[in-house]
VOBA-1610 file (N, C-alpha, C; in pm, whole numbers, padded with zeros to 5 digits, always signed):
BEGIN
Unk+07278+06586+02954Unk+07386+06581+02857Unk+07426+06721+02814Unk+07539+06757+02811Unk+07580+06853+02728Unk+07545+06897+02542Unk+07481+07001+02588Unk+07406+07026+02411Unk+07570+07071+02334Unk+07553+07003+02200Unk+07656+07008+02089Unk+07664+07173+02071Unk+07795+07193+02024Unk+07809+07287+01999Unk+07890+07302+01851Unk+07905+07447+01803Unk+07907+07472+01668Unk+07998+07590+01665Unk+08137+07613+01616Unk+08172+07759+01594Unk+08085+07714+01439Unk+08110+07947+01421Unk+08066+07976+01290Unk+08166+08122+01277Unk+08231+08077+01181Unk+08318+08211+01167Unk+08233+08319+01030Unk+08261+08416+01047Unk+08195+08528+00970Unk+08002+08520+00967Unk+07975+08540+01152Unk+07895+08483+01159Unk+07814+08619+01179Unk+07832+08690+01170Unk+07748+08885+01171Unk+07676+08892+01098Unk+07655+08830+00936Unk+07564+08873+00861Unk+07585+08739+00762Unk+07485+08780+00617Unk+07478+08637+00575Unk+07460+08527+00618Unk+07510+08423+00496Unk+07532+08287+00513Unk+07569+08237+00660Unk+07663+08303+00742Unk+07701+08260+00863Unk+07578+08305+00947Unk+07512+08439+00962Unk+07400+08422+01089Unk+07288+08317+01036Unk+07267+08309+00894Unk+07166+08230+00880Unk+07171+08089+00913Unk+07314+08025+00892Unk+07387+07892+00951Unk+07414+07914+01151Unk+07375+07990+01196Unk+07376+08015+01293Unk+07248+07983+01374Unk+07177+08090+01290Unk+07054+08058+01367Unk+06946+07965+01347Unk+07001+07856+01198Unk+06977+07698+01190Unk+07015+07626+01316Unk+07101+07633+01362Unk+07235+07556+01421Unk+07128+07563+01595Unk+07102+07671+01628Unk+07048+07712+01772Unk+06942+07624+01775Unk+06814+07678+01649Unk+06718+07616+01623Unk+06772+07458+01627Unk+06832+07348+01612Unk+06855+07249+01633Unk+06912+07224+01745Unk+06919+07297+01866Unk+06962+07257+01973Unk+07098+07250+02014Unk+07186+07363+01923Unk+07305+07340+01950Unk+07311+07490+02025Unk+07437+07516+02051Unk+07554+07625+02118Unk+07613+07686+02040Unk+07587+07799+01989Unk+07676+07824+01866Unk+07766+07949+01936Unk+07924+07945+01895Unk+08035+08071+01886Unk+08023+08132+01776Unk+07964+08250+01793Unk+07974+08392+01653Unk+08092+08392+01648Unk+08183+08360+01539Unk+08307+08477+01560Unk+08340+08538+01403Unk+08382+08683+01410Unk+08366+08796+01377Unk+08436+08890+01376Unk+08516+08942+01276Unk+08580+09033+01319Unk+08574+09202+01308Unk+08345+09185+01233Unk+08315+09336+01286Unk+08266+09315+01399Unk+08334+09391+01529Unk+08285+09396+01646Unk+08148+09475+01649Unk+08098+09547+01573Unk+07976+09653+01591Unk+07853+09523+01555Unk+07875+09510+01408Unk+07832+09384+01339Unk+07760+09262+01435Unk+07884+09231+01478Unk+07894+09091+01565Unk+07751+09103+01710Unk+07813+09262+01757Unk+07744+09221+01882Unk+07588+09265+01861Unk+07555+09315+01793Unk+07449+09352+01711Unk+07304+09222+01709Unk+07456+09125+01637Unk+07367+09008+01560Unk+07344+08896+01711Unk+07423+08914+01764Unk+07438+08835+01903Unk+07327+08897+01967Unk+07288+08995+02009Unk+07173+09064+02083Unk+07075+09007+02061Unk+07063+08950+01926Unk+06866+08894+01931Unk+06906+08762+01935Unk+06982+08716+01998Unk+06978+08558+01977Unk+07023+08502+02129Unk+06957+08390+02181Unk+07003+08308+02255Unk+07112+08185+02247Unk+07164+08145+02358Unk+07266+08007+02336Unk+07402+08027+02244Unk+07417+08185+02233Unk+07551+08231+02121Unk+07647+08258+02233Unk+07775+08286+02224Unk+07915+08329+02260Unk+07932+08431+02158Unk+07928+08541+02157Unk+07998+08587+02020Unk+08144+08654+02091Unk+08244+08644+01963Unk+08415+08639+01997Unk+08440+08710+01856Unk+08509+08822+01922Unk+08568+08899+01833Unk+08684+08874+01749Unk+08745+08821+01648Unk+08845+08747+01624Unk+08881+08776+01473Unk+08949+08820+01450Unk+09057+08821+01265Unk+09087+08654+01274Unk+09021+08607+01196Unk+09054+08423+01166Unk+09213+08487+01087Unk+09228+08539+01047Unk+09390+08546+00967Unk+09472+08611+01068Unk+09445+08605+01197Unk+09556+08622+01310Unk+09557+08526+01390Unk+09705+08417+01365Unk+09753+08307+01490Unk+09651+08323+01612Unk+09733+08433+01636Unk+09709+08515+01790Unk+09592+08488+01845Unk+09510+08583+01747Unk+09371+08560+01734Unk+09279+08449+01772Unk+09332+08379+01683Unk+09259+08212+01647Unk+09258+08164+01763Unk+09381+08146+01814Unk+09414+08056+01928Unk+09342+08124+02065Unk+09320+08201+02104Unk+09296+08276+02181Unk+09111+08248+02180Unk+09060+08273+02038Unk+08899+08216+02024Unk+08895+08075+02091Unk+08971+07996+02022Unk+08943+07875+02055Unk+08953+07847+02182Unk+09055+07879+02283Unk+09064+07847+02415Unk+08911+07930+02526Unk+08880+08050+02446Unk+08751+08120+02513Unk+08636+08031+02435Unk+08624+07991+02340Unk+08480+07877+02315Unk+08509+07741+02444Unk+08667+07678+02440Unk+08619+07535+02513Unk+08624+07578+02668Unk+08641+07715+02703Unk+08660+07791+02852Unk+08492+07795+02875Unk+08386+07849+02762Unk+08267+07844+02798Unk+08143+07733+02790Unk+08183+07653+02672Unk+08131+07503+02603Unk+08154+07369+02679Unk+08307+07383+02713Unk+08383+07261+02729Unk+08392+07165+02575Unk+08341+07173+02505Unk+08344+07112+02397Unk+08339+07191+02230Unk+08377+07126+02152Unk+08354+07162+02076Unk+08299+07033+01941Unk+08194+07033+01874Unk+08168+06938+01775Unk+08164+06932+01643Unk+08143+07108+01622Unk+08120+07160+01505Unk+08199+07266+01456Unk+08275+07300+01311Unk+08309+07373+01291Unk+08299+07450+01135Unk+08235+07608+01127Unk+08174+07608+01000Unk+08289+07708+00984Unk+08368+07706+00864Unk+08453+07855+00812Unk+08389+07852+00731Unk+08331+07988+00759Unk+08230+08081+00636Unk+08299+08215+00621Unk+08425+08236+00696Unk+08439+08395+00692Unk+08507+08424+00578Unk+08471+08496+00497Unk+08527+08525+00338Unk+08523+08694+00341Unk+08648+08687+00210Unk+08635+08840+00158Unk+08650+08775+00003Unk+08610+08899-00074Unk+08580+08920-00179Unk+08631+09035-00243Unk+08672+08978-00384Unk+08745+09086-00480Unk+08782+09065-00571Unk+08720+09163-00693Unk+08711+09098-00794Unk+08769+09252-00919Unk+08827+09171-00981Unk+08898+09309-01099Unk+09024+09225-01158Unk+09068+09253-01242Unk+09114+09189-01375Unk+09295+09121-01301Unk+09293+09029-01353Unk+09444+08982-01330Unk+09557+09082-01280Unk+09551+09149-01394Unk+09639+09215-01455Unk+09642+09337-01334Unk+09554+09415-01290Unk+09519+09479-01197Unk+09497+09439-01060Unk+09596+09282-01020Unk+09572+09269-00862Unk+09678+09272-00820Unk+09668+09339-00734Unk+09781+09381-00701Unk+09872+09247-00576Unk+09997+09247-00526Unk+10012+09171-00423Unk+09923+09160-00299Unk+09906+09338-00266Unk+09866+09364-00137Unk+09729+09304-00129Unk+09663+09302-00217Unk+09533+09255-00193Unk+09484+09095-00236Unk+09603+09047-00312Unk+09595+08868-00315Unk+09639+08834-00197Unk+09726+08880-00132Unk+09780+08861+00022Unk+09646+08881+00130Unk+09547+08992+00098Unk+09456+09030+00228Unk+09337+08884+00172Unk+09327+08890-00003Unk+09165+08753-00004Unk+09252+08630+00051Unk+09366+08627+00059Unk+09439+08490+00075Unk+09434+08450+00215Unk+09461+08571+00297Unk+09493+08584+00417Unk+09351+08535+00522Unk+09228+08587+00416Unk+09088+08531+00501Unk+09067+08414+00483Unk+09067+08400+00305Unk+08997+08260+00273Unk+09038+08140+00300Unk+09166+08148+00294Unk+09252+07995+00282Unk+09366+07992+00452Unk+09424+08114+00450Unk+09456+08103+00591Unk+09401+08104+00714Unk+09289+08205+00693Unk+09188+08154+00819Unk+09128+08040+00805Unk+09082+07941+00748Unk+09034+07818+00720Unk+09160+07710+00768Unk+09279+07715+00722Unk+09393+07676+00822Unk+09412+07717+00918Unk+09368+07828+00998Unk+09435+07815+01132Unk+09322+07814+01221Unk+09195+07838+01163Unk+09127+07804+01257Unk+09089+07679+01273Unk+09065+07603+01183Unk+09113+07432+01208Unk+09185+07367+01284Unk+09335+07435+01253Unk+09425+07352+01322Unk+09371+07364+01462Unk+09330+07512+01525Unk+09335+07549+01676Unk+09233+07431+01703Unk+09123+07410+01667Unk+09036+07291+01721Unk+09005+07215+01690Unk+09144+07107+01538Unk+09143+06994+01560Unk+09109+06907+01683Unk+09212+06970+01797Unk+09220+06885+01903Unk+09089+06830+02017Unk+09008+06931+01989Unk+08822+06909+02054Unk+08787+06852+01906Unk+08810+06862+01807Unk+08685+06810+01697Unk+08716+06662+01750Unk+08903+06573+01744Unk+08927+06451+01778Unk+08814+06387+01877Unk+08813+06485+01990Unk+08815+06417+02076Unk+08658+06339+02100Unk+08568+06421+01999Unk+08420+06375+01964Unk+08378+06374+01876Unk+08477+06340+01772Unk+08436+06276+01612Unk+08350+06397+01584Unk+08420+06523+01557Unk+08338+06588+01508Unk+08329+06639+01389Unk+08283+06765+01325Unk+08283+06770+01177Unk+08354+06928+01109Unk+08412+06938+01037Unk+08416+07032+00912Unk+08328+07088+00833Unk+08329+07180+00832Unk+08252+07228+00691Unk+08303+07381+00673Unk+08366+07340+00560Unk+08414+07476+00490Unk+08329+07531+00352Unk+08319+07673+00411Unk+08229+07721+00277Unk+08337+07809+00175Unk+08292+07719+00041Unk+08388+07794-00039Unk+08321+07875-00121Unk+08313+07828-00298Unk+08236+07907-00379Unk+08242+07830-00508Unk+08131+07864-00597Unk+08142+07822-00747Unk+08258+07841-00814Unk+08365+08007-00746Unk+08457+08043-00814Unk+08515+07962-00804Unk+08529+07859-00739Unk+08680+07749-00701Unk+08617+07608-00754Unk+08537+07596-00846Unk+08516+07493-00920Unk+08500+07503-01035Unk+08492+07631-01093Unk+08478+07685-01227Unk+08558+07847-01242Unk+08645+07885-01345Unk+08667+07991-01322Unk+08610+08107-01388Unk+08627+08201-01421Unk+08524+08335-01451Unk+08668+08460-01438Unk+08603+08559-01520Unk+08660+08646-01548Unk+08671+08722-01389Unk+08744+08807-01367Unk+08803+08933-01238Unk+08818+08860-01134Unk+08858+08700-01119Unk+08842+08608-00973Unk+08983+08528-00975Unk+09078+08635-00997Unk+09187+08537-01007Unk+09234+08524-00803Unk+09266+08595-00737Unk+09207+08600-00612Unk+09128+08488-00553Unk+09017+08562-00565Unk+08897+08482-00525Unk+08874+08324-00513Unk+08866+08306-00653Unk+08854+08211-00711Unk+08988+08065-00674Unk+09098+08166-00692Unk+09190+08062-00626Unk+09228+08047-00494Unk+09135+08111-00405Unk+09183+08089-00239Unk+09072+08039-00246Unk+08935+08008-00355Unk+08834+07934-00302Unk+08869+07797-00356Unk+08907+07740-00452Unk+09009+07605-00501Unk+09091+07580-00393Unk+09172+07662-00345Unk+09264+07599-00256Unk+09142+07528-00127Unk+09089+07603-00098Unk+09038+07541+00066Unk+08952+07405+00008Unk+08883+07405-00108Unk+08833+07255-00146Unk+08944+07153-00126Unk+09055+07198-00186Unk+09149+07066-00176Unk+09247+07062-00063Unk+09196+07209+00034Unk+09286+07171+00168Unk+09153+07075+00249Unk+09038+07067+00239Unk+08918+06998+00277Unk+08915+06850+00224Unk+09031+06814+00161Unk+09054+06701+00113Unk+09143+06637+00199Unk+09225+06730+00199Unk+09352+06691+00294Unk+09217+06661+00469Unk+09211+06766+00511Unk+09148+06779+00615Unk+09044+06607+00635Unk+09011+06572+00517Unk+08937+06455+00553Unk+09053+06335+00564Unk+09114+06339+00470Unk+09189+06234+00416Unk+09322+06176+00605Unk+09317+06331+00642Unk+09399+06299+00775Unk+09337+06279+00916Unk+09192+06304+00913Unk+09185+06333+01041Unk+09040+06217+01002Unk+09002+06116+00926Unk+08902+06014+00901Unk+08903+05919+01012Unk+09025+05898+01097Unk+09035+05797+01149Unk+08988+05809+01331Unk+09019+05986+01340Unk+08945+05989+01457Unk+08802+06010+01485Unk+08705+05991+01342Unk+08570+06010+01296Unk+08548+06123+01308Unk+08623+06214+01263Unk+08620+06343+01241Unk+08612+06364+01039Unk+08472+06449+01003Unk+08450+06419+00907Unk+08461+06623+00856Unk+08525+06612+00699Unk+08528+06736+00646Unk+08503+06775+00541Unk+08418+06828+00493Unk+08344+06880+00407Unk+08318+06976+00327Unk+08301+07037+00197Unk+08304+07149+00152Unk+08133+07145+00111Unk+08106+07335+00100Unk+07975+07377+00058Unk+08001+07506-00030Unk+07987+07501-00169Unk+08014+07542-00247Unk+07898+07672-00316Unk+07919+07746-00235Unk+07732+07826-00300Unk+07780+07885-00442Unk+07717+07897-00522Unk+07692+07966-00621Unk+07579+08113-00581Unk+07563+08194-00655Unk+07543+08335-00658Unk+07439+08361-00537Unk+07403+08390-00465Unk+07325+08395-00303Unk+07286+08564-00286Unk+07178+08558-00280Unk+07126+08702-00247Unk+07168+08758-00070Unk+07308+08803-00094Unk+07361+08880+00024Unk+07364+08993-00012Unk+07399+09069+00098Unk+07463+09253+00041Unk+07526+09250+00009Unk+07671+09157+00007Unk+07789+09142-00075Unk+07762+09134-00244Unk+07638+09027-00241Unk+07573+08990-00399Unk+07563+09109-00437Unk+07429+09172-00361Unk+07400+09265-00403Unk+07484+09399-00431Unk+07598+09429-00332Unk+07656+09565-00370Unk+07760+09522-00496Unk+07809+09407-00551Unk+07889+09398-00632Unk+07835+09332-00762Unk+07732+09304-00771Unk+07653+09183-00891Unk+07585+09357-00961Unk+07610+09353-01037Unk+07497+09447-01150Unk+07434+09393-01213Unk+07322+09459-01253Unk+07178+09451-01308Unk+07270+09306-01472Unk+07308+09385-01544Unk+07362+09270-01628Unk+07408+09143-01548Unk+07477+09154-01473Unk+07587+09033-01394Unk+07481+08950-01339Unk+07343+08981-01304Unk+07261+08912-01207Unk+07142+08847-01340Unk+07147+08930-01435Unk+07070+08856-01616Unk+07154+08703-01607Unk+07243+08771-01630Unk+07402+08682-01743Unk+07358+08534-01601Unk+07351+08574-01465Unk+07345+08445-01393Unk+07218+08396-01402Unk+07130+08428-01391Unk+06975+08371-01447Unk+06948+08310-01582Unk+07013+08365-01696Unk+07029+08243-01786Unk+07108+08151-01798Unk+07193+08126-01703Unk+07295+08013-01664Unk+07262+07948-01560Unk+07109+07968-01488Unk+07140+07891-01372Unk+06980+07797-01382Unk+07014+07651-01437Unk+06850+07635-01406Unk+06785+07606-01347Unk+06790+07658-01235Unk+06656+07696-01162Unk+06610+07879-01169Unk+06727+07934-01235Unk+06708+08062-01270Unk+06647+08158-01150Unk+06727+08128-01093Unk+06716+08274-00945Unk+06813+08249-00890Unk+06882+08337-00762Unk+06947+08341-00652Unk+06912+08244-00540Unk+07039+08175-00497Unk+07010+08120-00353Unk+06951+08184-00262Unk+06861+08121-00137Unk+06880+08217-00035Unk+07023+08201+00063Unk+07010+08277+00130Unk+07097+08244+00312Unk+07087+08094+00356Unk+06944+08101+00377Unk+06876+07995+00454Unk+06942+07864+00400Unk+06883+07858+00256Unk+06918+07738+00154Unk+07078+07724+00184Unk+07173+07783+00181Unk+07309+07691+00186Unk+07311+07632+00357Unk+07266+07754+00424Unk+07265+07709+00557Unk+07186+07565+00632Unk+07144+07520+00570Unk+07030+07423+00532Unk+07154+07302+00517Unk+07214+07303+00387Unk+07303+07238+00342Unk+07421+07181+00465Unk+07463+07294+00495Unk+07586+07329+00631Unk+07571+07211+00737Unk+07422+07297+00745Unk+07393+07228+00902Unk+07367+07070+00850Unk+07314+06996+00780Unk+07297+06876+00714Unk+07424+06807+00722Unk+07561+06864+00673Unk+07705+06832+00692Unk+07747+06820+00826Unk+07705+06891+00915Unk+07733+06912+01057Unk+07675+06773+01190Unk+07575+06749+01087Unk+07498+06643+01142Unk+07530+06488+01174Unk+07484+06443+01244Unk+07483+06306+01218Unk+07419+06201+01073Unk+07347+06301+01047Unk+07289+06261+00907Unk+07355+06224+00839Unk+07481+06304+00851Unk+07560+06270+00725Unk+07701+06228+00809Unk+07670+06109+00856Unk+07798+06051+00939Unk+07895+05989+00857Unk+07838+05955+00692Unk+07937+05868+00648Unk+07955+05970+00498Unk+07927+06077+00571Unk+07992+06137+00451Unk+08124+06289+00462Unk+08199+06235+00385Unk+08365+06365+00435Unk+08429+06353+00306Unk+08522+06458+00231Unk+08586+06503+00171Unk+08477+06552+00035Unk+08383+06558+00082Unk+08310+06588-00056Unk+08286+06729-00055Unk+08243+06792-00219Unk+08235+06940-00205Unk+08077+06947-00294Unk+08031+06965-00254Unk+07838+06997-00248Unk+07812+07151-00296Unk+07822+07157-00409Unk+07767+07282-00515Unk+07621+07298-00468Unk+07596+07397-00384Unk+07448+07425-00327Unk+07434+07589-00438Unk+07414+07569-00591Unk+07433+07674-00674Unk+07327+07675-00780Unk+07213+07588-00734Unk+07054+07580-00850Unk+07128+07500-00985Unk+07237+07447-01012Unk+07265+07360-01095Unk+07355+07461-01196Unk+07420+07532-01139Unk+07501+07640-01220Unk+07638+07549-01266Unk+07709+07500-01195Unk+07810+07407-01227Unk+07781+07314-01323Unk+07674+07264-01328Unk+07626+07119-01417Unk+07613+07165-01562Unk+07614+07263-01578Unk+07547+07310-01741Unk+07578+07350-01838Unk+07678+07420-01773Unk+07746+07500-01870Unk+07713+07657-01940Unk+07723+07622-02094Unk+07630+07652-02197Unk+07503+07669-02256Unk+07435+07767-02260Unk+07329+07726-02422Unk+07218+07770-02370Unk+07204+07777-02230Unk+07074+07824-02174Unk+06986+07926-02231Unk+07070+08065-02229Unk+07004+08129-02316Unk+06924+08122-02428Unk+07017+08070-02538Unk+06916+08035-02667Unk+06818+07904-02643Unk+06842+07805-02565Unk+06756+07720-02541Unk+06597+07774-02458Unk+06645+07914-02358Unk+06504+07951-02328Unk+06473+08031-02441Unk+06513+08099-02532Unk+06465+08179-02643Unk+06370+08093-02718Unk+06400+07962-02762Unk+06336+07862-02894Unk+06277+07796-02795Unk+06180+07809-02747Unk+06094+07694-02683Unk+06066+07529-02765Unk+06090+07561-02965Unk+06101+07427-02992Unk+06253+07360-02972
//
């Protein structure tokens, strides 16, 4: 039989190699695609059963061109993870067009066009979605006007995505991480910013990689055959709470 296969976009580092190299470990075929080429082929070198494809998900061109070189080497396709994100964060008032146009251009347009290109293999073997968004797009927060709203949009384009394509048992899904110990976390989270999330989060630490990737691949599965349009906060219970944490760990009565 032909082993299942899996794209993973923004698959060089983070959340995506770690959903990657879940994905192998289960016996699938996974496409890196990536649009640091240094990055990419780097992460491809220690790994078996990968394709890695150099590709801007926010170029047509691009997209279409990946997709026809994954079903040129696969013949199939079953799985599809958009993880490739940018990030940027600074006050309303200070964003400029050019750069709501570049977070817009990754988060929410590459998530549309790389979809559309392999609707047509997901049809053809009931396969699955999974878009990774963020806490920002279920709750909002200060400097994420950006962010936050190209990560809202792809939840409820993942709605659409289920709501149209249910009938060819093609199922779509959102994974919502909250704060995750990446270099991204790390070069932009400060020593306060990473407090302020530990008393809001109770389980009070950082995700790992592994842990959302965990999640992903679970969506990707047959496991979860009867489940699509849902969005799965993999964030230690940061969404659920709210308020109060702080003074509630202060007064132990």
């Amino acid at each position: 039989m032909t082993p299942k296969t899996a794209i993973v976009t923004g698959a060089a580092r983070g959340i995506g190699l770690a959903t990657t190299r879940l994905l192998l470990a289960e016996g699938r075929r996974v496409a890196m695609i990536d649009r640091d080429a240094e990055a990419l082929t780097a992460a491809a070198q220690e790994l078996d059963g990968v394709l890695p494809v150099i590709c801007d998900v926010s170029d047509p061109d691009q997209v279409a061109a990946m997709a026809e070189s994954v079903m040129t080497e696969f013949g199939r396709i079953d799985a599809l993870v958009n993880n490739a994100g940018v990030a940027d964060f600074r006050p309303m008032g200070e964003t400029d067009f050019a750069t709501w146009r570049s977070v817009m251009a990754t988060n929410l347009d590459g998530v549309f066009l790389t979809s559309q290109a392999v609707i047509p293999h997901l049809k053809a073997v009931g396969g699955a979605i999974v878009n990774v968004a963020s806490i920002s797009g279920l709750r909002a927060s200060t400097l994420r006007a950006a962010y936050g709203t190209s990560k809202a949009a792809v939840i409820h384009l993942t709605r659409q995505q289920a709501a149209e394509l249910g009938e060819w048992g093609v199922r779509a899904n959102v994974v919502a991480p909250g704060p995750v110990d990446t270099k991204l976390a790390l070069a932009v989270h400060t020593p306060a910013i990473r407090a302020a999330y530990h008393d809001a989060i109770p389980l009070n630490r950082y995700g790992q990689e592994t842990e959302i990737a965990e999640v992903i691949s679970f969506l990707c599965s047959d496991k979860a055959s009867y489940v699509t349009g849902q969005t799965i906060a993999s964030d230690g219970g940061f969404d659920s709470t709210g308020v109060g944490l702080p003074a509630l760990r202060g007064d132990p009565a």
